[in-house]
C-alpha positions in Angstrom: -7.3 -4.9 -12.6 -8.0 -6.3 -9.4 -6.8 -9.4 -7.2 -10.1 -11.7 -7.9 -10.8 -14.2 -5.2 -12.6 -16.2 -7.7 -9.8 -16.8 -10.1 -6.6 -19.1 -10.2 -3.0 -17.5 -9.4 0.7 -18.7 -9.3 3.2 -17.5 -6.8 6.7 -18.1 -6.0 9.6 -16.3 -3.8 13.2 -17.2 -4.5 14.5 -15.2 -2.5 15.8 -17.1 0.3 17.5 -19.8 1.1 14.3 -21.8 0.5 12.4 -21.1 -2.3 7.9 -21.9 -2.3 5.8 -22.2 -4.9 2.1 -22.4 -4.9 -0.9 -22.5 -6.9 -4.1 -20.7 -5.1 -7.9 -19.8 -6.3 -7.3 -16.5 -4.7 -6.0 -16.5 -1.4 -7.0 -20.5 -0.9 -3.6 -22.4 -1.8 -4.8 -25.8 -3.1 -0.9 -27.1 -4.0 2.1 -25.9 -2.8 6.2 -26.9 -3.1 9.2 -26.4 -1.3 12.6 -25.7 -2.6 15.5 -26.5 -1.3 19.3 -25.3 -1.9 19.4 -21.8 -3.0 22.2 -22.6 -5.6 19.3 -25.3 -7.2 16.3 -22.5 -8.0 16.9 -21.9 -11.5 16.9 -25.6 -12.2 13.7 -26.4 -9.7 11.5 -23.6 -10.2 9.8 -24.3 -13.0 9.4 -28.4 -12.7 7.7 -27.0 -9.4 5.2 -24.8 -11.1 4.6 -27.6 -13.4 4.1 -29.8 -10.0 1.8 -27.7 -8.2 -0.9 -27.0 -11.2 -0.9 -30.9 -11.9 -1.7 -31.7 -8.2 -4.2 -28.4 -8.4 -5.7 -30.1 -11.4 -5.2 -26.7 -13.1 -3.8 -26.1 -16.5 -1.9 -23.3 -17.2 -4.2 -21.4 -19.2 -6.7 -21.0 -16.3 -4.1 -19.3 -14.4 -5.5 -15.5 -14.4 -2.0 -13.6 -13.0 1.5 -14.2 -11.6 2.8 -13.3 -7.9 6.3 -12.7 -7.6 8.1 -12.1 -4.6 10.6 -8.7 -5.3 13.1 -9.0 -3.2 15.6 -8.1 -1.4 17.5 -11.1 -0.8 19.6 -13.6 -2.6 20.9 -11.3 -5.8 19.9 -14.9 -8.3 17.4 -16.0 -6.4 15.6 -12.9 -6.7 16.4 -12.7 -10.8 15.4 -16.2 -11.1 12.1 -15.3 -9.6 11.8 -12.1 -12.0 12.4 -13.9 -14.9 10.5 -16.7 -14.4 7.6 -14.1 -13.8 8.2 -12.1 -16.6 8.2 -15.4 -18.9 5.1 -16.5 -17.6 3.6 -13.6 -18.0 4.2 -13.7 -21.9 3.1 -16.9 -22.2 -0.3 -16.7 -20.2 -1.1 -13.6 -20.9 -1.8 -12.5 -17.8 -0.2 -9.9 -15.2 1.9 -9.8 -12.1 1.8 -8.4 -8.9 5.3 -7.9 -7.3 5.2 -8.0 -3.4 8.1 -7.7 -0.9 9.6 -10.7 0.1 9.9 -8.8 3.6 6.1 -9.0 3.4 5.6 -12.4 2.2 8.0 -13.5 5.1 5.9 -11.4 8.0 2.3 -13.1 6.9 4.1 -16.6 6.9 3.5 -16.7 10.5 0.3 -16.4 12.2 -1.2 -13.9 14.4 -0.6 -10.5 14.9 1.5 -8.2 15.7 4.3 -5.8 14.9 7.2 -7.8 13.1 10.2 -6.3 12.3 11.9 -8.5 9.7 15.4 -9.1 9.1 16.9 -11.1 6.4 20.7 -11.7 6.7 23.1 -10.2 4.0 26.3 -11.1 5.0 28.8 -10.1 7.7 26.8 -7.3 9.8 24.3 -6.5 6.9 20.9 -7.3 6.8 17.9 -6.7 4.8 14.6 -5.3 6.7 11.5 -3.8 7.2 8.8 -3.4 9.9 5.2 -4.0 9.3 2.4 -3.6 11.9 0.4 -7.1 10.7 -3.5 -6.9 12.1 -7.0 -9.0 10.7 -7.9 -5.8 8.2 -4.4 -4.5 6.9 -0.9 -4.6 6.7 0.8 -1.5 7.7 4.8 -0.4 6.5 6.2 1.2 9.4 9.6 1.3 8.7 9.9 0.5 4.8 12.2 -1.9 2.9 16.2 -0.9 3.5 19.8 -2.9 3.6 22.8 -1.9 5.9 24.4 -2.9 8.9 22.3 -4.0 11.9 23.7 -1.6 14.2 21.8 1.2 12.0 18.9 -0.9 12.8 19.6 -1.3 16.3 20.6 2.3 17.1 17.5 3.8 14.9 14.0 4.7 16.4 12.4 1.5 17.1 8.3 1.5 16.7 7.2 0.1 20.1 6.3 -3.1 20.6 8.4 -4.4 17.8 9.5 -8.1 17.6 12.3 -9.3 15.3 11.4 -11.9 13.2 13.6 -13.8 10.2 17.2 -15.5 9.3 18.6 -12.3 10.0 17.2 -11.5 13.5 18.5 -15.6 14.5 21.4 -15.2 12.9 22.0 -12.1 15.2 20.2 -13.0 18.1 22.7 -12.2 20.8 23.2 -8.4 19.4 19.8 -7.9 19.8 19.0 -9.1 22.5 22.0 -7.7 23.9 20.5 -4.4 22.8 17.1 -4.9 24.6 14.9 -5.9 21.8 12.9 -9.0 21.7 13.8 -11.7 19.1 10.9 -14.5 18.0 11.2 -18.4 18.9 10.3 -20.7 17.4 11.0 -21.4 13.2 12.4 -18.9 11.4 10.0 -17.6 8.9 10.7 -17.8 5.5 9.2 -15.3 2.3 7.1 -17.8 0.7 3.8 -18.1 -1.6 1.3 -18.2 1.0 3.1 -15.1 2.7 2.6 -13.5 -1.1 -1.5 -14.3 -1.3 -2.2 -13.7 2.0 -0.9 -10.3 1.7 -3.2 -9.9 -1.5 -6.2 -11.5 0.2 -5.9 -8.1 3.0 -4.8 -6.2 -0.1 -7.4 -7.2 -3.1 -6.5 -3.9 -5.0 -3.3 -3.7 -5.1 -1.9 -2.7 -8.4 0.1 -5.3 -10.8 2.7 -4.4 -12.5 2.4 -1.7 -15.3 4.9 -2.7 -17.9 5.9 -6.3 -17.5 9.1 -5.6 -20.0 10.9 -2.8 -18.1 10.0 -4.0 -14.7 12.7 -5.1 -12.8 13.2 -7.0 -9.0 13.7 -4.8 -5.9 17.5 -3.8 -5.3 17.7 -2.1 -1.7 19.7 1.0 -1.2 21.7 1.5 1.9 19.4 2.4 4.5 18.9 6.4 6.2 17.8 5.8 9.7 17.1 8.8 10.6 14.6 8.9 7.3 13.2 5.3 8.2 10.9 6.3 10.6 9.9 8.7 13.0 7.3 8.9 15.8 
């Protein structure tokens, strides 16, 4: 199965410490939602699907296929995302595709470029990944990985990399201190559009194959000197 253009999709990414959810006929949102608190997305997730169809004018069996951002990132934001999928999924009839949040957060800003993503996970730990974002493609060039920022910092950097994301704010002064660029501007956050844009460059890209047994993306702790190499 393939990501049709023609048909209508849900996505949502809880992941954060905002949570979006959208309704789209492929890539083209026509409704979207903002969530606030963290701590309030398994109360406000679904009324906002619920939302977002009724201002679409779509009802829910029209809606062809789920996307789910994976994680990494809050541990119950990213489980109330999964199970909301999953239960979805049952009830439509219909299959998901499970994309990175990291992703989902990179496409949420415009342009192009290479964005190295960083979500914040506490103390010195972040989440990240880097992707090289162009008009035909998105390419991983240091995949999905958790640990402290100074493995990020001290690991092979692709060049040209920008740091993007609450975690790259949150430790701006580290760094910048260590001679890497960090973005102005909004911090972006994983959210629905990020999630069908990345499907629009990406129209076959596999859903998932057993909806029961999948489960949300847990990060190990991160090898840089297997990250990436030049």
């Amino acid at each position: 199965m393939v990501f049709d253009p023609e048909s209508f999709y849900l996505g949502f990414d809880t992941s954060g410490s905002t949570g979006s959810v959208a309704v789209a006929q492929g890539a083209d949102v026509l409704a979207r939602a903002t969530l606030g608190e963290s701590r309030e997305h398994a109360s406000t997730l679904v009324p906002a699907i619920a939302g977002v169809l009724e201002e679409a004018g779509i009802d829910r069996g029209e809606v062809s296929g789920v996307v789910v951002g994976e994680g990494p990132g809050s541990f119950t934001g990213v489980r109330v995302a999964a199970a909301t999928a999953k239960g979805l999924a049952h009830a439509l009839d219909c299959p998901i595709w499970a994309i990175s949040s990291l992703v989902a957060a990179a496409l949420s800003v415009e342009g192009s470029g290479i964005r190295y993503m960083l979500f914040d996970a506490r103390g010195d730990r972040v989440y990240g990944a880097c992707y090289g974002i162009g008009g035909i493609g998105v390419e991983t060039i240091v995949p999905p990985h958790g640990g402290a920022l100074r493995d990020v910092l001290d690991g092979a950097m692709p060049p040209g990399a920008v740091f993007f994301g609450e975690g790259a704010g949150r430790h701006r002064h580290a760094i910048e201190g260590a001679g890497f660029p960090v973005a102005a501007g909004p911090v972006p956050q994983p959210s629905a559009d990020g999630l069908f844009r990345y499907l629009a460059l990406h129209p076959d890209a596999s859903p998932v194959e057993a909806v029961a047994l999948w489960e949300p993306r847990y990060i190990r702790e991160w090898q840089p000197d297997k990250a990436w190499s030049a």
